[in-house]
C-alpha positions as CSV (number, residue, x, y, z in Angstrom):
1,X,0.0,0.0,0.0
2,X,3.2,1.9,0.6
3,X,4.3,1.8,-2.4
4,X,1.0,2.6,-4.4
5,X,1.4,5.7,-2.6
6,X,4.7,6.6,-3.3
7,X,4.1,5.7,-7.3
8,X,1.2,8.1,-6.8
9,X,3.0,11.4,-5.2
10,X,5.5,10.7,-7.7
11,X,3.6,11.0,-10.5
12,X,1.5,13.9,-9.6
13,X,4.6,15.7,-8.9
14,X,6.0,15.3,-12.2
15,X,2.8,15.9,-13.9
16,X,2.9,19.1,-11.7
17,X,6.3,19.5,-12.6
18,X,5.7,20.0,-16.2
19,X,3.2,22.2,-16.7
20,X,3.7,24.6,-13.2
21,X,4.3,27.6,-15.4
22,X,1.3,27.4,-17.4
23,X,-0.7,31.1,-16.2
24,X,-4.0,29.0,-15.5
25,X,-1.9,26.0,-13.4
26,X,-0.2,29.4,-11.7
27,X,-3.7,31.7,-10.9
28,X,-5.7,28.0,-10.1
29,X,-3.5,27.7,-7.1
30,X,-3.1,31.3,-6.2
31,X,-7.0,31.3,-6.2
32,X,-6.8,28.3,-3.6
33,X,-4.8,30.3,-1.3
34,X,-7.9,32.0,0.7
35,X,-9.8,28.7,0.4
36,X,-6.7,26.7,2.3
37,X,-6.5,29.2,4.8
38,X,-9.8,29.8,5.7
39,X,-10.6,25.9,5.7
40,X,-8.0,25.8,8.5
41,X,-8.9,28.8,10.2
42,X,-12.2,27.2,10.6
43,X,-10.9,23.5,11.7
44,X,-9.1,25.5,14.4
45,X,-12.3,27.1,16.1
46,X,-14.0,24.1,15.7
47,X,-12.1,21.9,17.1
48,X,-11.4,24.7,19.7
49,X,-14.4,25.8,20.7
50,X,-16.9,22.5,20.5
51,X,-14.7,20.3,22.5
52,X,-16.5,19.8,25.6
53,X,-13.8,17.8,27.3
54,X,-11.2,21.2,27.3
55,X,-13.3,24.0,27.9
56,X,-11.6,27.1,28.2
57,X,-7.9,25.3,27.6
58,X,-6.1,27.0,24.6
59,X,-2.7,26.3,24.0
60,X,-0.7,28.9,22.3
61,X,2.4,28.1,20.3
């Protein structure tokens, strides 16, 4: 199962590879960026704030 994995990673970075400075591959991913960060922006109060086991226990890095 390893090893289908690795085959895979490898082949999507190549495919990546070769066409990363196509304009639509470039603004595709720059478009992604606010997505990303809001998706994880909203894991994080999720997770923070409808725990009921830690109530009121941030940790801050």
């Amino acid at each position: 199962m390893l090893l289908l994995s690795l085959i895979l990673i490898i082949f999507t970075t190549a495919f990546f590879y070769r066409i990363h400075h196509s304009i639509w591959v470039k603004s595709s991913f720059y478009g992604l960026r606010p997505i990303v960060t809001g998706l994880i922006i909203y894991a994080a109060i999720h997770f923070g704030l409808r725990n009921p086991a830690h109530k009121r226990c941030w940790v801050i890095l």
